[in-house]
gemmi code that builds the backbone of each chain (N, CA, C; Angstrom):
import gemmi

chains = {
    "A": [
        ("UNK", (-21.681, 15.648, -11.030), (-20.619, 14.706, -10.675), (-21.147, 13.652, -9.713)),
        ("UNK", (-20.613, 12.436, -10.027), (-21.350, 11.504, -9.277), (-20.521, 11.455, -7.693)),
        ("UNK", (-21.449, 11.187, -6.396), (-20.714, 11.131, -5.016), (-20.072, 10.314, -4.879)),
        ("UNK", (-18.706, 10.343, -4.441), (-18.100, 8.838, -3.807), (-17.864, 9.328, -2.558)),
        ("UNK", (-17.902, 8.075, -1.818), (-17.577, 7.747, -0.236), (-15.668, 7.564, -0.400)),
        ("UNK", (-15.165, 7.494, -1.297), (-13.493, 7.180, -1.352), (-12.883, 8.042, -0.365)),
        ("UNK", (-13.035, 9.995, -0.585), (-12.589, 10.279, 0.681), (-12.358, 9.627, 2.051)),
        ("UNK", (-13.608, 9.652, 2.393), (-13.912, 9.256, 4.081), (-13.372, 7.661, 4.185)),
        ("UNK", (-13.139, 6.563, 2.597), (-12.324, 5.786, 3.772), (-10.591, 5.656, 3.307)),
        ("UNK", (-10.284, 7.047, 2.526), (-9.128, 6.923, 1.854), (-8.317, 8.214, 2.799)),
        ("UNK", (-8.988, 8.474, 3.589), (-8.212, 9.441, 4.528), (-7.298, 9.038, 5.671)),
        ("UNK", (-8.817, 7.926, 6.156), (-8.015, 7.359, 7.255), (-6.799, 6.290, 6.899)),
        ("UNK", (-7.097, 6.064, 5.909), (-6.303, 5.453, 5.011), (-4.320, 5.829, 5.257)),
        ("UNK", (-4.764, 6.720, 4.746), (-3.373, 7.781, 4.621), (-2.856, 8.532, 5.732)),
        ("UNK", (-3.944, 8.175, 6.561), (-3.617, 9.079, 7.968), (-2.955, 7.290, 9.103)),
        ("UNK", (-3.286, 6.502, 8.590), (-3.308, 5.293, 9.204), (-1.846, 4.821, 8.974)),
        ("UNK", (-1.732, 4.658, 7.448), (-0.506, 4.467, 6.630), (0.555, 5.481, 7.330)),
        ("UNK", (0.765, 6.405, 7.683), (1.331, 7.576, 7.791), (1.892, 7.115, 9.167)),
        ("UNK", (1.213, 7.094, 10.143), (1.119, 6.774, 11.575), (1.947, 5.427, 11.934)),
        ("UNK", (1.086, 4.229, 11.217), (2.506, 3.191, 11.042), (3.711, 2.814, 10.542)),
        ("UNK", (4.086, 3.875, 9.522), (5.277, 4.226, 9.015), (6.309, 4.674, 10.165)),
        ("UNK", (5.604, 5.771, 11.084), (6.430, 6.253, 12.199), (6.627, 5.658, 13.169)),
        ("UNK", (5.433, 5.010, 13.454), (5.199, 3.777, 15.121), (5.677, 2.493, 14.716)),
        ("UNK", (4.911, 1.874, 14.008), (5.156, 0.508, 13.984), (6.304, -0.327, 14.633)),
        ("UNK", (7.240, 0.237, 13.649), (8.803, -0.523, 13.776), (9.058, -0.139, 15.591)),
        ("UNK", (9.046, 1.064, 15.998), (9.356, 1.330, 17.310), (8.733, -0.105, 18.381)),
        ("UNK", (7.621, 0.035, 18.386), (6.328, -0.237, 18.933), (6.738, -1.776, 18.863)),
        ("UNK", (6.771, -2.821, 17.475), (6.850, -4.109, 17.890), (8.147, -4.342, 18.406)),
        ("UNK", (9.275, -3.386, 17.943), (10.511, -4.086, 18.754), (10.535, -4.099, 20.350)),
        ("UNK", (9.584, -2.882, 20.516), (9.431, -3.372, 22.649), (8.474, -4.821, 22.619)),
        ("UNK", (7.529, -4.947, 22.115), (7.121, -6.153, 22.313), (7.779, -6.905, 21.832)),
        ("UNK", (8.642, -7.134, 21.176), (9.257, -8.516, 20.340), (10.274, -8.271, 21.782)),
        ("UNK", (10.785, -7.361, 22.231), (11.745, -7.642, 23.815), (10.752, -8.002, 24.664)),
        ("UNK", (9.509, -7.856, 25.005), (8.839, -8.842, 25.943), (8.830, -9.690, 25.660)),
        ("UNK", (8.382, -10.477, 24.421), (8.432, -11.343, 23.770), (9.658, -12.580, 24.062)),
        ("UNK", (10.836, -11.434, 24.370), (12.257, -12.500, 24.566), (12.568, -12.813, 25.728)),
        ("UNK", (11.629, -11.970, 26.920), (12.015, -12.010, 28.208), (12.769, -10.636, 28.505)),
        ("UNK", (13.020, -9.487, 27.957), (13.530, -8.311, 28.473), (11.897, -7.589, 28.472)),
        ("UNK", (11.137, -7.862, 29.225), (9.978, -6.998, 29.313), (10.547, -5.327, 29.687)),
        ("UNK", (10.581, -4.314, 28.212), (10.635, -3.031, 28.804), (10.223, -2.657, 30.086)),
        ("UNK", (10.486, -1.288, 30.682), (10.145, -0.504, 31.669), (8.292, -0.022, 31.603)),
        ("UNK", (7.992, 0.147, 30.373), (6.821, 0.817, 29.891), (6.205, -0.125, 29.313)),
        ("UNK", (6.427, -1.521, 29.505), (5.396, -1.917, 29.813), (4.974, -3.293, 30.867)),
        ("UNK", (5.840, -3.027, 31.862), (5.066, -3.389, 32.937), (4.013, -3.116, 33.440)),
        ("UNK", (2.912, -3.685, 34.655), (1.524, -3.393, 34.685), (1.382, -1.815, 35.079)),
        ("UNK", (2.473, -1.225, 36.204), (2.004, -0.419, 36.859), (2.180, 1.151, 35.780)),
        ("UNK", (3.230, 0.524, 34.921), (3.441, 1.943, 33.923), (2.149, 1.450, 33.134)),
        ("UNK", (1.946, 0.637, 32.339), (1.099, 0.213, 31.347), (-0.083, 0.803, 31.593)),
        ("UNK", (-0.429, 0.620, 33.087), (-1.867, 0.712, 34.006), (-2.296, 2.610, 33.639)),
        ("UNK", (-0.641, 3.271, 34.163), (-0.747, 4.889, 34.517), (-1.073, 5.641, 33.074)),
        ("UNK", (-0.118, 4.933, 31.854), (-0.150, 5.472, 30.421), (-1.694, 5.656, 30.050)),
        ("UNK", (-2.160, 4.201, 30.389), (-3.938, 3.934, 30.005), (-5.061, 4.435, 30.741)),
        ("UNK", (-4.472, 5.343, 32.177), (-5.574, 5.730, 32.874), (-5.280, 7.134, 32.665)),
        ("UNK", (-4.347, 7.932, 31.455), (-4.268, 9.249, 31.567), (-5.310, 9.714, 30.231)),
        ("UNK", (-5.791, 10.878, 30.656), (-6.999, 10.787, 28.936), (-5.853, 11.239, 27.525)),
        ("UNK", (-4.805, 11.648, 28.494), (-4.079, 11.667, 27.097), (-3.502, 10.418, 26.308)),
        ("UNK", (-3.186, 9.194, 27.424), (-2.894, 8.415, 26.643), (-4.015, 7.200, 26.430)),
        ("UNK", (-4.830, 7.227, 26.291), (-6.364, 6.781, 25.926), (-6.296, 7.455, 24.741)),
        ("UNK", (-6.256, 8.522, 24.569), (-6.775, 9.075, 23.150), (-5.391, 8.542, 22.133)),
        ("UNK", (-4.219, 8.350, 22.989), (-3.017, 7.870, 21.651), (-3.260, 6.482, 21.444)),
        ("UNK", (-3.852, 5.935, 22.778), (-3.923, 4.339, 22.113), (-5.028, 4.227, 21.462)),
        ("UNK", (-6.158, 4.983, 21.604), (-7.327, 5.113, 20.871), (-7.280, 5.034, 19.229)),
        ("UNK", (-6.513, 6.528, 19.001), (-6.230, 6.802, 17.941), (-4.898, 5.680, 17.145)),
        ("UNK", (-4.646, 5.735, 17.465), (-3.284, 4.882, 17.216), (-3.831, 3.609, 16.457)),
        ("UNK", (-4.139, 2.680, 17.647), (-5.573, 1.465, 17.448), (-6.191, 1.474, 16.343)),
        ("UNK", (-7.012, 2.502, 16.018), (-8.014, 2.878, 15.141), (-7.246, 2.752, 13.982)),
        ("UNK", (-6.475, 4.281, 14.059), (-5.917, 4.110, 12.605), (-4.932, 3.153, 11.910)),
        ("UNK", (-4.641, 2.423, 12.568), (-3.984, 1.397, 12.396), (-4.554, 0.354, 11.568)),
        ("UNK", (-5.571, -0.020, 12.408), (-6.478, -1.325, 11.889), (-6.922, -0.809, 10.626)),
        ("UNK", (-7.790, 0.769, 10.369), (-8.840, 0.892, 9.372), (-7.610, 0.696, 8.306)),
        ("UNK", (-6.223, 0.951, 8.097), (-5.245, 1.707, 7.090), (-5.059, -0.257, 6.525)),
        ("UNK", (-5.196, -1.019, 7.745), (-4.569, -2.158, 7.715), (-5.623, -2.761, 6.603)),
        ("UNK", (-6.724, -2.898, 7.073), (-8.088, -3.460, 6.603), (-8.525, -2.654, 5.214)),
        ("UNK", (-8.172, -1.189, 5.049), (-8.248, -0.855, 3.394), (-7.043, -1.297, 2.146)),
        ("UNK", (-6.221, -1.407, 2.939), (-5.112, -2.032, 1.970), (-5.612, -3.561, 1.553)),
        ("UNK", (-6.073, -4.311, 2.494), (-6.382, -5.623, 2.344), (-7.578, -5.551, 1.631)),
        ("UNK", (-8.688, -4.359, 1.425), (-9.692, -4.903, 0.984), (-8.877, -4.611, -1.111)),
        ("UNK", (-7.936, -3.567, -0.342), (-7.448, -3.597, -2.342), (-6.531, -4.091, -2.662)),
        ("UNK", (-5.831, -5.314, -1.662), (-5.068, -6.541, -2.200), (-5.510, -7.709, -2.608)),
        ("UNK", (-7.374, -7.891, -2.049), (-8.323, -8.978, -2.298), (-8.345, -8.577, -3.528)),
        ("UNK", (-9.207, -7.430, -3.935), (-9.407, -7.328, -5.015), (-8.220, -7.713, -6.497)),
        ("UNK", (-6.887, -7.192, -5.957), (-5.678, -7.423, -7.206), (-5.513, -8.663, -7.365)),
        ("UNK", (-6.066, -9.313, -5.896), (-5.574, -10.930, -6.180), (-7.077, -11.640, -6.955)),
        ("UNK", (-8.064, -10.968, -7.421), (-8.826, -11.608, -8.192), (-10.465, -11.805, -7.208)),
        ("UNK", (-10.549, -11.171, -5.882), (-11.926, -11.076, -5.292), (-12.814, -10.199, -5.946)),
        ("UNK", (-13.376, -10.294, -6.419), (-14.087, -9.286, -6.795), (-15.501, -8.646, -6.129)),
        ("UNK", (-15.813, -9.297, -5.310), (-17.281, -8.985, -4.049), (-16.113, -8.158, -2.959)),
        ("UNK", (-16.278, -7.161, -3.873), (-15.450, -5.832, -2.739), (-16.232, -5.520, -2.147)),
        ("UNK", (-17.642, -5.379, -2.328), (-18.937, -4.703, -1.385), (-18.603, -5.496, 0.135)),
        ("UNK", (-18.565, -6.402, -0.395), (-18.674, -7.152, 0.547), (-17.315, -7.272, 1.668)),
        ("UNK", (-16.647, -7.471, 0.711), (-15.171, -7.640, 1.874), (-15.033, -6.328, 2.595)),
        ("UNK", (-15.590, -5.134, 1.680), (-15.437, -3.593, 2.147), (-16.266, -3.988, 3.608)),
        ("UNK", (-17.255, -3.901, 3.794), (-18.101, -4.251, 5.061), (-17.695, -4.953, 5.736)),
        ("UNK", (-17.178, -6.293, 5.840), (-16.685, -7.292, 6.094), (-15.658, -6.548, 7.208)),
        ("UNK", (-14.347, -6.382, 6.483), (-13.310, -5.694, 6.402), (-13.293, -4.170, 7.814)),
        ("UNK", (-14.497, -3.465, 6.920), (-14.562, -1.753, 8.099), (-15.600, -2.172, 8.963)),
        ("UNK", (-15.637, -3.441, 8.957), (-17.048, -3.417, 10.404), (-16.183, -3.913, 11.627)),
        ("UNK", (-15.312, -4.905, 11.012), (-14.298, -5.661, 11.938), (-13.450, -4.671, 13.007)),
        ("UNK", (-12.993, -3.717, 11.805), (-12.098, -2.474, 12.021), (-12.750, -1.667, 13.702)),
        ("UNK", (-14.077, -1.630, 12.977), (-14.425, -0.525, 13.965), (-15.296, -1.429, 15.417)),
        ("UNK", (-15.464, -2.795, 14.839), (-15.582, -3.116, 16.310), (-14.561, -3.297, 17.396)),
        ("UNK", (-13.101, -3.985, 16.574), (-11.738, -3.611, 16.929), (-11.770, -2.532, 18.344)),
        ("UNK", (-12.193, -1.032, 17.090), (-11.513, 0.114, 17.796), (-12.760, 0.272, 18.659)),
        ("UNK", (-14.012, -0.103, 18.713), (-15.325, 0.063, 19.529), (-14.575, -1.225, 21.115)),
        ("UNK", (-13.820, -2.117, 20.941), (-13.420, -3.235, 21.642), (-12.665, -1.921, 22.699)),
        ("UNK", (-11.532, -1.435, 21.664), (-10.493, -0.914, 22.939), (-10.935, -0.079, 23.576)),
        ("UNK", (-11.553, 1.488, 22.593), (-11.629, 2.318, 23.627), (-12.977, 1.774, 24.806)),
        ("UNK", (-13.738, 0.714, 24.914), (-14.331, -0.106, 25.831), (-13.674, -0.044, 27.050)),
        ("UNK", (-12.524, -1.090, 26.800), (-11.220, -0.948, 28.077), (-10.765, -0.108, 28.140)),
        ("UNK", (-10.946, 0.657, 27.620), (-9.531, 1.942, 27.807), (-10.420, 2.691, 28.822)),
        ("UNK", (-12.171, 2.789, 28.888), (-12.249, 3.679, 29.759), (-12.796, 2.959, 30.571)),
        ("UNK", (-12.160, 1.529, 30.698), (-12.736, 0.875, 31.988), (-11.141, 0.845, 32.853)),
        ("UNK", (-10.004, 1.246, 32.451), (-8.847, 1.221, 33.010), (-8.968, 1.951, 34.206)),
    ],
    "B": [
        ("UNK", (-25.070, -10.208, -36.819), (-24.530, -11.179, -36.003), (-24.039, -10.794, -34.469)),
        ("UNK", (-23.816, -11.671, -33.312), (-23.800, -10.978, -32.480), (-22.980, -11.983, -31.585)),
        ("UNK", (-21.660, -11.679, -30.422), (-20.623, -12.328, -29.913), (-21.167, -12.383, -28.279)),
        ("UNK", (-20.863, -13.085, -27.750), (-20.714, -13.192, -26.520), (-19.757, -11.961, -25.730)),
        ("UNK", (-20.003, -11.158, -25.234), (-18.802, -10.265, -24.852), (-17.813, -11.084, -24.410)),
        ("UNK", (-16.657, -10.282, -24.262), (-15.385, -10.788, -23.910), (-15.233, -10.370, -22.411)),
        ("UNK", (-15.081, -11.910, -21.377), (-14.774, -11.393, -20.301), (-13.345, -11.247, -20.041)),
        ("UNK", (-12.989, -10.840, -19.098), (-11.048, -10.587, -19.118), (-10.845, -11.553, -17.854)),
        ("UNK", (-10.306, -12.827, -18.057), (-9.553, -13.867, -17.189), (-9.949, -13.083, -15.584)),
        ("UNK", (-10.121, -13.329, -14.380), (-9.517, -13.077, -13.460), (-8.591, -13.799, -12.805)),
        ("UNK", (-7.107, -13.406, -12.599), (-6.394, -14.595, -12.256), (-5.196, -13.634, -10.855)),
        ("UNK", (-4.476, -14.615, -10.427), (-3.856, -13.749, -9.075), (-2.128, -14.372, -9.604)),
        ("UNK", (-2.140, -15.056, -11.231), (-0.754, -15.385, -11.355), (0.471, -14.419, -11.408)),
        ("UNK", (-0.497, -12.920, -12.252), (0.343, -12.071, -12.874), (1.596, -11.201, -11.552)),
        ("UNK", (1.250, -11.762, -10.556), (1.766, -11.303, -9.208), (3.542, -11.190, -9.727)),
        ("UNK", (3.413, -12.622, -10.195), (4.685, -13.487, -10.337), (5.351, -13.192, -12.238)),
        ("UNK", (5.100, -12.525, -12.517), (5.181, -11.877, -14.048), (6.734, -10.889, -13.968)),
        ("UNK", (6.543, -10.262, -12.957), (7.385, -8.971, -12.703), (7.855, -9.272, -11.245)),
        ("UNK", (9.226, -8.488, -10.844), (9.652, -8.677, -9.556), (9.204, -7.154, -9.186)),
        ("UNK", (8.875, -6.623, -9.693), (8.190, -5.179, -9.275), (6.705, -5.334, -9.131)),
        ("UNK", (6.152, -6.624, -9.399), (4.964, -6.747, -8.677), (4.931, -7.923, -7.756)),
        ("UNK", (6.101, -8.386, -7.686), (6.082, -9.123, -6.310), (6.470, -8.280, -5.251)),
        ("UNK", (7.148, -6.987, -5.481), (7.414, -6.589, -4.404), (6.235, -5.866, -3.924)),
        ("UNK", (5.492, -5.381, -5.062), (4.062, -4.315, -4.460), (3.379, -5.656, -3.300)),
        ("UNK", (3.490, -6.341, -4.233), (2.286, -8.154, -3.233), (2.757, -7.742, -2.080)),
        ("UNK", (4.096, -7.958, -2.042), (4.999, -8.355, -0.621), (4.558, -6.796, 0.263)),
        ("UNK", (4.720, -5.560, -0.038), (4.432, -4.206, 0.525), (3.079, -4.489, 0.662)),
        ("UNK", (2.053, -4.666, -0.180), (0.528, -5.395, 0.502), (0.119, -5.655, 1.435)),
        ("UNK", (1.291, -7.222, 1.689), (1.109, -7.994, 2.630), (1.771, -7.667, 3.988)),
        ("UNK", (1.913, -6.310, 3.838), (2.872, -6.033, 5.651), (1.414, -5.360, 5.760)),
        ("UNK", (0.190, -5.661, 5.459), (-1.118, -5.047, 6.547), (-1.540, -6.301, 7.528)),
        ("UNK", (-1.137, -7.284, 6.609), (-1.687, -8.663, 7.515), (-1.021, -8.422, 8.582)),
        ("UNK", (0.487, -8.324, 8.341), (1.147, -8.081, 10.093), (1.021, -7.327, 10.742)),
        ("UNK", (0.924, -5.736, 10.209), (0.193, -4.807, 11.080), (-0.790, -4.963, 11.543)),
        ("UNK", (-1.687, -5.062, 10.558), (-3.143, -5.236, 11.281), (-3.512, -6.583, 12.517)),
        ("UNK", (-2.269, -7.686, 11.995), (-2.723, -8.433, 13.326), (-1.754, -8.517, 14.495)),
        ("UNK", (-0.906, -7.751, 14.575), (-0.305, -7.319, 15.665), (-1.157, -5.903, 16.292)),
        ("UNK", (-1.735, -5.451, 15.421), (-2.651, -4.135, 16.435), (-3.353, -4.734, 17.285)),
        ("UNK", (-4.135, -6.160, 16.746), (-5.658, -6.910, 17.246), (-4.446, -7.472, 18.204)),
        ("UNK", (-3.618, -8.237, 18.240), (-2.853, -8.249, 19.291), (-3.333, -7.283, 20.319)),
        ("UNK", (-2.506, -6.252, 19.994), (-2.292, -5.030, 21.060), (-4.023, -4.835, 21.723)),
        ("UNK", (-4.798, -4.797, 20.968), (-6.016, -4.866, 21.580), (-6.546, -5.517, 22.326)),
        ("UNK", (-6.267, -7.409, 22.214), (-5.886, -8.034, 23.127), (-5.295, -7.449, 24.374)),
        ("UNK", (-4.125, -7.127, 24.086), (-3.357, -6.423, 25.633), (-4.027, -5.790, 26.141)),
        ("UNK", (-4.929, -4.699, 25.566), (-5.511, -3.564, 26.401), (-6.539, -3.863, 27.013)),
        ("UNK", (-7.252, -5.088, 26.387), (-7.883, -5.915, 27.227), (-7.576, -6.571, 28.665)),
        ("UNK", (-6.769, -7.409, 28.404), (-5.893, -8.052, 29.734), (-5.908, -6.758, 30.558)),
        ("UNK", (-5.267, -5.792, 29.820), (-4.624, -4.588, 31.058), (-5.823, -4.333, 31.987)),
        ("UNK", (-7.172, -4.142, 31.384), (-8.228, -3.504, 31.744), (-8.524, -4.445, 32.859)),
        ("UNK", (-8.317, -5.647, 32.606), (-8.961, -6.785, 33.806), (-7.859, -7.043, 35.232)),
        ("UNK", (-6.486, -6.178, 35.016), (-5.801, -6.764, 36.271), (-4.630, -6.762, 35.775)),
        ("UNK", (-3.753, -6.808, 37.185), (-2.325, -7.745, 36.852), (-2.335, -9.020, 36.804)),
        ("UNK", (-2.599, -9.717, 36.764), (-2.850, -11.130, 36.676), (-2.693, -11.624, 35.222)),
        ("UNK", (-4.178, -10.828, 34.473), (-4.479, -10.910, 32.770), (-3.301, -10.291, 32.409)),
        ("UNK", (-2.847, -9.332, 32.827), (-1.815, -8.619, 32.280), (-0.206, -9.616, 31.968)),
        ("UNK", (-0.176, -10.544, 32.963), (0.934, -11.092, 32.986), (0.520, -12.611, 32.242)),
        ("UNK", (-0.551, -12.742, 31.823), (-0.622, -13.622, 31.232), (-0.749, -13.686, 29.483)),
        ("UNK", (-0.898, -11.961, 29.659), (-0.520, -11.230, 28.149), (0.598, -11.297, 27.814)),
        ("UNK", (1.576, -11.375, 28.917), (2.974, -11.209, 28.913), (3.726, -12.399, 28.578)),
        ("UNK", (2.966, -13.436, 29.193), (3.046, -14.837, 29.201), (3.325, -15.283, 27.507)),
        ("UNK", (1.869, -14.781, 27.296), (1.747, -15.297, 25.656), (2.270, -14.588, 24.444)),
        ("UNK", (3.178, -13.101, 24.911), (4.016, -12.453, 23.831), (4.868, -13.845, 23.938)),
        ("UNK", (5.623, -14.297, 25.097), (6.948, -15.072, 24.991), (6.814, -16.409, 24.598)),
        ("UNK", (5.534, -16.900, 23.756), (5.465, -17.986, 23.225), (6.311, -18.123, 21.854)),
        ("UNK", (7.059, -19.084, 21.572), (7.698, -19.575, 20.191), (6.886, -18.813, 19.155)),
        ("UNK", (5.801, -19.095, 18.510), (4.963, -18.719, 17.671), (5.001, -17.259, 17.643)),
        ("UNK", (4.792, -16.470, 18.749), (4.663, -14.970, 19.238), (5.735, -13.954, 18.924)),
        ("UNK", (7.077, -14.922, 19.193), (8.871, -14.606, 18.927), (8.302, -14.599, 17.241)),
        ("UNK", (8.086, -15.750, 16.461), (8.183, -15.964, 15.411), (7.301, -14.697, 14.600)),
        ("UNK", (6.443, -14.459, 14.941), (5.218, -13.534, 14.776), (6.198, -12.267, 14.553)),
        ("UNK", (6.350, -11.629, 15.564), (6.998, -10.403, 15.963), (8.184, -10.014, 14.931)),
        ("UNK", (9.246, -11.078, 14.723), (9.957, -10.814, 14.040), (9.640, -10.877, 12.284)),
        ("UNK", (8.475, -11.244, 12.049), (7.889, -10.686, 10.869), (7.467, -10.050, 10.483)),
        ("UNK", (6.770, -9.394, 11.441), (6.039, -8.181, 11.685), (7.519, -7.143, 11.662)),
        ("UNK", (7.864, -7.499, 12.525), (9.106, -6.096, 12.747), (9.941, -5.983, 11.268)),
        ("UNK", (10.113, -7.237, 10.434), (10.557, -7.026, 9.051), (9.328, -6.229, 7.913)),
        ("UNK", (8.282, -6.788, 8.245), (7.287, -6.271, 7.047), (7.026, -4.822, 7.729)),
        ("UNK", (6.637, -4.125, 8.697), (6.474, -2.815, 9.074), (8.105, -2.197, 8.735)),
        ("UNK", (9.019, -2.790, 8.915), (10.225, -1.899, 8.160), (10.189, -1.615, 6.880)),
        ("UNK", (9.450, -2.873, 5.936), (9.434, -2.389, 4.710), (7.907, -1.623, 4.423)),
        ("UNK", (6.987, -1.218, 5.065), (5.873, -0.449, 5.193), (6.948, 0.963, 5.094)),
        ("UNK", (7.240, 1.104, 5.823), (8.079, 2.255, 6.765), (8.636, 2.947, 5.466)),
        ("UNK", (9.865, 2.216, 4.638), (10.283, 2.282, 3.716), (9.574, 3.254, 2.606)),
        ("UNK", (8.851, 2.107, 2.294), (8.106, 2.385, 0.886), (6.959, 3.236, 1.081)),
        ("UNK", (6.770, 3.705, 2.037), (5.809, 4.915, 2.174), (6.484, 5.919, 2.410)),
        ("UNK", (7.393, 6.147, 3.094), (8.379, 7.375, 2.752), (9.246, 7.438, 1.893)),
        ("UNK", (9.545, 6.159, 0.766), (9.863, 7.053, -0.431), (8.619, 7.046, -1.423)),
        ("UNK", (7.543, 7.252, -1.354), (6.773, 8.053, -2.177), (6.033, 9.451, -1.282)),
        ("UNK", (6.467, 9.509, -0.313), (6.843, 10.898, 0.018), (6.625, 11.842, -1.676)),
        ("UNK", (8.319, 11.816, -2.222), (7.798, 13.153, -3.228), (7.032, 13.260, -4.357)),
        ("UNK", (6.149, 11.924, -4.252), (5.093, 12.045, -4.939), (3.880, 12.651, -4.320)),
        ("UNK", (3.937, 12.576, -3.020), (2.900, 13.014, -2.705), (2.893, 14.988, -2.575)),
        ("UNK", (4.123, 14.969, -2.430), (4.923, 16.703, -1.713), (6.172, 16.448, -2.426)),
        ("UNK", (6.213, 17.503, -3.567), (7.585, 17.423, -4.031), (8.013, 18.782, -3.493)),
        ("UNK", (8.711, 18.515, -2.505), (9.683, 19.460, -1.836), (10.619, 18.835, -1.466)),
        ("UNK", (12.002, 19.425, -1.885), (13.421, 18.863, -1.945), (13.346, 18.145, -0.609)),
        ("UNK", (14.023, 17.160, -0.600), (14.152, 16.698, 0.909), (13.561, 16.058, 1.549)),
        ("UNK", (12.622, 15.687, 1.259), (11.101, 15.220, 1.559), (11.324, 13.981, 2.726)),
        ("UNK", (11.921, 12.830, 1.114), (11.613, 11.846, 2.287), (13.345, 11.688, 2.922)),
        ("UNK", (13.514, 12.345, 2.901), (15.237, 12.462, 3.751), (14.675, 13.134, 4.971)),
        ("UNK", (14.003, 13.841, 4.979), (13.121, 14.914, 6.506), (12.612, 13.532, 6.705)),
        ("UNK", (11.588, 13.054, 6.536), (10.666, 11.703, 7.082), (11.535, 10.852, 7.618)),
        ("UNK", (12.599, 10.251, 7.080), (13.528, 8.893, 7.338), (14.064, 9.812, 8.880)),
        ("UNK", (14.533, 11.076, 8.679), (15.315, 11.444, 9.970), (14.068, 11.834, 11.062)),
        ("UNK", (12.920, 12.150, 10.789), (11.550, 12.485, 11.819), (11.436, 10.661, 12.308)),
        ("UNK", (11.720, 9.600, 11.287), (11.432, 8.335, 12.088), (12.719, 7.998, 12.722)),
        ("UNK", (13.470, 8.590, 12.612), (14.410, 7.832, 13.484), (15.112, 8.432, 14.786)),
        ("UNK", (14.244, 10.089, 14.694), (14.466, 10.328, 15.933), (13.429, 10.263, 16.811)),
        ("UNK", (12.414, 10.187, 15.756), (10.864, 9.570, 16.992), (11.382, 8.044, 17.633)),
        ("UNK", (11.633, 7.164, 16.700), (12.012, 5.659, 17.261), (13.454, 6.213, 18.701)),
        ("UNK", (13.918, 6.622, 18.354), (15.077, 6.697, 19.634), (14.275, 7.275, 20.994)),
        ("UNK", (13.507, 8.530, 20.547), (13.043, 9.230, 21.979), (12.037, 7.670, 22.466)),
        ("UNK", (11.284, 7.280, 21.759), (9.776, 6.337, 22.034), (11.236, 5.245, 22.763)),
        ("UNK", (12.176, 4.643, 22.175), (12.932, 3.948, 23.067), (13.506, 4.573, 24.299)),
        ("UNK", (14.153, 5.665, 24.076), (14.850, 6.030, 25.448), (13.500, 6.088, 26.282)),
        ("UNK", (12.385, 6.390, 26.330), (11.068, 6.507, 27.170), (11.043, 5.111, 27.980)),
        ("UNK", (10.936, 4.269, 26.333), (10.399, 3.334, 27.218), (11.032, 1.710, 28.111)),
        ("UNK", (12.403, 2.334, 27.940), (13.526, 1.105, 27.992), (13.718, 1.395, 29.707)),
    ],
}
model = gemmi.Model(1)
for chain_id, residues in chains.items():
    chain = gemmi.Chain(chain_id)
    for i, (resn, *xyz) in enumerate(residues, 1):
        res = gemmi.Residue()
        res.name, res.seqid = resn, gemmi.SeqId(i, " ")
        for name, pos in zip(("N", "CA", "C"), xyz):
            atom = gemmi.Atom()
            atom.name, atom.element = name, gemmi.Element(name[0])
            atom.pos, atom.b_iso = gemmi.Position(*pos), 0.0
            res.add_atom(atom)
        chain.add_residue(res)
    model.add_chain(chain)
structure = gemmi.Structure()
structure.add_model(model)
structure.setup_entities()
């Protein structure tokens, strides 16, 4: 049987998909209220500051972050393709390098918080 | 005798053929908003990392026109993410109930994540 790599990026995939199904909607409506001038409670600096300096919540924004982007960036590399791209090699790389410098960006800050 | 093979058109019209494949396009296209409201958020965690200062100037630039405009597209296309991934729920797990358990697991996660953070 021939190897594919599809698992390893169709997991996070589904684990990504899964995650923003539950968060998302929550998540932009507090920012869309900062956004309006009702800046929530949680996220002012000094809560924002305590959430990001606990290792538990480093690892949710970590994870969160991550799977977010990779779920975001595999859907797009197989909406290029339906819309007629066909250098998937390419957008694939393109696409999961972005992803993971993304998530290489946050957890950066996260453990400089 | 011998033909040129036949290549097959590539074209991005057939989107617009079916309203059941405009809606897949449209379910597609809620990664653009996810995905660039995360790089957003990454942004933020940036600012956060450098100060209150950056932080409030993160804050600054959620409340730009464009940002309002942003958000509330995002908050429409992640509703229909939300949607259409929990009803193929019982394709994935056909167990009675499936995505009726999911719709009520998101909507009592969204209330606690609000009462937290309001």
């Amino acid at each position: 049987m021939a190897r594919s790599n599809k698992p390893i990026v169709w997991g996070p995939f589904a684990a990504g998909g899964t995650l923003t199904a539950f968060l998302t909607p929550v998540l932009v409506l507090l920012t869309l209220l900062a956004a309006l001038g009702h800046v929530p409670e949680a996220l002012a600096y000094e809560s924002m500051r305590a959430f990001a300096s606990h290792w538990l919540g480093k690892l949710a924004l970590a994870g969160v972050i991550g799977l977010s982007l990779w779920s975001a960036a595999h859907r797009l590399r197989i909406t290029l393709y339906d819309l007629g791209v066909r250098a998937d090699a390419l957008v694939a790389a393109l696409l999961y390098a972005a992803t993971l410098a993304c998530t290489g960006l946050a957890i950066y800050d996260l453990l400089k918080v | 005798m011998s033909r040129a093979p036949y290549e097959r058109p590539i074209t991005s019209e057939w989107i617009f053929r079916h309203p059941r494949y405009l809606r897949y396009m449209v379910r597609e296209f809620s990664c653009l908003f996810i995905g660039g409201w995360t790089v957003l958020m990454v942004w933020g965690l940036h600012q956060l990392s450098r100060g209150p200062a950056a932080w409030g100037a993160f804050l600054e630039l959620l409340s730009s026109p464009a940002s309002v405009v942003f958000h509330l597209l995002t908050l429409a296309f992640a509703l229909y993410h939300s949607t259409t991934w929990f009803n193929l729920t019982p394709k994935a797990l056909p167990v009675p109930f499936i995505a009726a358990a999911h719709y009520a697991g998101w909507a009592a996660l969204s209330v606690v994540i609000l009462a937290l953070a309001l």
